[in-house]
N, C-alpha and C positions, 0 to 999 in steps of 0.2 A: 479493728480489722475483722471483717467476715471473711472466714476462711474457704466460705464455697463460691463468693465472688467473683468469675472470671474476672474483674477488672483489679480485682485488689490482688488476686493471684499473679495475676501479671506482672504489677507493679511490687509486689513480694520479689518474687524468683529474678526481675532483672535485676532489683536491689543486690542480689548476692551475687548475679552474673551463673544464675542456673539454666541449665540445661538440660533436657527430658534424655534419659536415658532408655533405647527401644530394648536393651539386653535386660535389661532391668524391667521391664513390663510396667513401667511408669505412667499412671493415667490419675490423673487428683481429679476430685471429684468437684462439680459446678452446682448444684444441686445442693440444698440444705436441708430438704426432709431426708435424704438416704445417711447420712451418720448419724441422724436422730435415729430413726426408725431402726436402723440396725440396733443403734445401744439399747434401745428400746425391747427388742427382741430379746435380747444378752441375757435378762433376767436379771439386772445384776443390783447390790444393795453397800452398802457400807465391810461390810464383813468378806467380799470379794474383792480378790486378785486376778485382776487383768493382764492377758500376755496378747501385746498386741507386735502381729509382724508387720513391718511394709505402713510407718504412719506417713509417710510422704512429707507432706506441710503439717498435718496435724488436724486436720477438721475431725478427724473421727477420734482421734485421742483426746479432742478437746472433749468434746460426748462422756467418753468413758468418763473423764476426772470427773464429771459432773453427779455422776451415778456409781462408781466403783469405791472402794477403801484407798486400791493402789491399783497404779498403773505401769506396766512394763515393757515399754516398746520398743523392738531390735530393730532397729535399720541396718542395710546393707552397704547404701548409699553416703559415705563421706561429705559427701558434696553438701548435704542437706541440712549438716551438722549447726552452720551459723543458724538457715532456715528456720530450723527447730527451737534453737536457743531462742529467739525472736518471737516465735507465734506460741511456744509454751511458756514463758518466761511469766512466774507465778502462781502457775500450777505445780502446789508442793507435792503432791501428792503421784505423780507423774516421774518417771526414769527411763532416760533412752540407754537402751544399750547398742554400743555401733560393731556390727558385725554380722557374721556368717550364719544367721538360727539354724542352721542345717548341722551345720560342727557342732551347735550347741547340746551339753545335756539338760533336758528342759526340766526334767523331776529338780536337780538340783538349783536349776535356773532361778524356777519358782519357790522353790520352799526358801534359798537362799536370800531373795529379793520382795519376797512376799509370806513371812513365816507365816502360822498360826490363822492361817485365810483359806479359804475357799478357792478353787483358781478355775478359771474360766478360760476360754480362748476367745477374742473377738478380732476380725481385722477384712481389711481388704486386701485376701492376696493375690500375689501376682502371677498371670496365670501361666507363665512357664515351671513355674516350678507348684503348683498347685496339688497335685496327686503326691509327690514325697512330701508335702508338710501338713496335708491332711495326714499320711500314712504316722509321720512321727508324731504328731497329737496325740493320735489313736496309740501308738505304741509306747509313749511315755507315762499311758495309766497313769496320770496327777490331775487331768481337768476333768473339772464336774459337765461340763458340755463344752460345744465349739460352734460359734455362730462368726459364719465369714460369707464375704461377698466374696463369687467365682464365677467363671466363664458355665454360663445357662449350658453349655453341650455337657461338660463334669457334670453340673448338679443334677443331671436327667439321668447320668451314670449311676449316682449317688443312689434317687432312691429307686431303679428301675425295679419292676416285678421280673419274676420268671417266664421265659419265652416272650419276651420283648427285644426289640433290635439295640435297645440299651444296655441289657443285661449283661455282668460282664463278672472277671475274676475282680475290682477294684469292688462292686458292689457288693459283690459277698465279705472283703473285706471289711469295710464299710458295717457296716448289718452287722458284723462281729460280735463291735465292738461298740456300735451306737446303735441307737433309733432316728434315722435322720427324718427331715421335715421339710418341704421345698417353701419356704416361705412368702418372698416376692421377687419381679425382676426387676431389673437399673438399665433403662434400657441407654444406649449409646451418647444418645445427647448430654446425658448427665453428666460425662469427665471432659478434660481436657488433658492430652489431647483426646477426639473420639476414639475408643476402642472397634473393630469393624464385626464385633459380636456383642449380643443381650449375653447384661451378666445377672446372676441370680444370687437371692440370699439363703440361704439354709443353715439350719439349726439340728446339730450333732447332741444326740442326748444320753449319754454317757451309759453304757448298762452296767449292773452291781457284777451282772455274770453273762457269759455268754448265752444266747438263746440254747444252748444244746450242749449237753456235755459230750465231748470223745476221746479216746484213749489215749490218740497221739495226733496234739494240735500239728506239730509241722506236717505228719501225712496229711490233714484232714484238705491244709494249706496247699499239697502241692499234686492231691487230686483236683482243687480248683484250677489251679494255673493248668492243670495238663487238661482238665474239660475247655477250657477257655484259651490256651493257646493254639488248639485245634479244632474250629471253631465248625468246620466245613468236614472234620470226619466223626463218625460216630463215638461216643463214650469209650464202647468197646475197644475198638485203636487207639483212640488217646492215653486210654488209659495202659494200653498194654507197650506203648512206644516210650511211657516215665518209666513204668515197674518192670523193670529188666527181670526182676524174679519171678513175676508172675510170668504162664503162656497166658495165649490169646483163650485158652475152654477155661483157665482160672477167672479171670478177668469174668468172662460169661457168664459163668458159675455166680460169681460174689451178685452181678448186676441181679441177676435173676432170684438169688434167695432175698433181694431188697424187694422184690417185686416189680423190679424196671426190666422192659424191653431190652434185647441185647443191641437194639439198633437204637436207642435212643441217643440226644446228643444233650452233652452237658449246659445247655442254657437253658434248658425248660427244668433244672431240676433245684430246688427251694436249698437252703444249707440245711434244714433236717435231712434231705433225702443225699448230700454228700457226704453227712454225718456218717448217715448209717454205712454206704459204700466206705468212708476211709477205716472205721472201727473194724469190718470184713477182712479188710486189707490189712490190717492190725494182727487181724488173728491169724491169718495164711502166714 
């Protein structure tokens, strides 16, 4: 069975009496160079641990078993369950877990499921939920990188520069805690059903430490959100509308011993330069 086959797909999922679910952001892929090419990207060797979200049918878990030590893929989807049994059935190497990855804790997910390994993230996911599973990746500190297909409008988010119309609080995020990488795109023809957006693949590569050290990561975290959920007013206001302790001449003050404009607006400025602002803000 080729698993990127629309004809063999087909006659797969009626076999079980499957159903595309739209809540689920369900699109299997047609196309056989894009789960090469992804696993391909992954980096990945014998000594790697795979956590793969959203295997659908399995074209792209088939890849990873071909190239990882071990493979660990959560489905959310019940329905999928015979599916999978069916298209992975002697891939030992391979373990679906059926449920919620969002519930899940992923440090323990992996080291529990894949001791003594290396752990990657590889998957195609699904793009309603795409920004909280990149966030918990990023926030489970266990993978060495994260290389996923995602809706092309994120992955612009992903790596934007400063004073770009992409630039956002998700990308400082992002930048954190990785080096991301826009690698290539999958454009619409490649799934079934067609998705009505280019999706893109990107490669998250893990830092030892943050680009910048500051005193106190959650300030550092909820100067970005206030530069970025205030997108249209100055730094100055955004920043004085979160820090209820500060006045608006404190606020001015901190900007201006950083050497920024007290009119500037929080998208043109790099996370060295919110660093230094939340450290200020640290010491007030």
């Amino acid at each position: 069975m080729r698993l990127t086959d629309i004809n063999d797909i087909r006659a797969l999922l009626s076999r079980h009496g499957f159903r595309f679910s739209k809540s689920m952001g369900q699109n299997f892929l047609t196309a056989s160079w894009v789960p090469e090419d992804i696993a391909d990207a992954a980096g990945l060797d014998e000594s790697t641990g795979v956590l793969e979200v959203g295997p659908g049918i399995g074209c792209l878990t088939e890849q990873l078993s071909m190239r990882a030590g071990k493979v660990v893929a959560v489905e959310l989807d019940n329905a999928l369950r015979p599916v999978l049994k069916e298209t992975l059935a002697g891939r030992d190497n391979v373990e679906i877990v059926f449920g919620d990855v969002l519930k899940q804790n992923l440090a323990e997910l992996v080291n529990e499921k894949m001791p003594d390994m290396r752990h990657c993230v590889c998957a195609n996911l699904p793009y309603n939920v795409t920004s909280p599973l990149i966030t918990a990746f990023l926030e489970a500190e266990c993978f060495d990188s994260v290389t996923v297909m995602i809706q092309r409008e994120v992955a612009k988010r992903i790596c934007a520069k400063p004073n770009t119309a992409d630039y956002g609080a998700f990308t400082v995020l992002v930048n954190w805690y990785a080096e991301p990488e826009m690698l290539f795109d999958v454009p619409p023809s490649c799934f079934i059903p067609q998705p009505k957006v280019t999706s893109s693949v990107i490669n998250l590569k893990m830092r030892e430490k943050p680009p910048v050290e500051v005193k106190d990561k959650d300030v550092f975290f909820k100067v970005v959100r206030a530069a970025f959920g205030m997108r249209r007013k100055t730094l100055t206001n955004a920043l004085s509308a979160h820090f209820n302790a500060l006045s608006k001449e404190d606020i001015e003050q901190i900007l201006t011993d950083c050497g920024l404009d007290t009119k500037i607006r929080g998208e043109v400025l790099s996370i060295e330069q919110f660093a230094r602002i939340s450290d200020k803000i640290c010491e007030k």
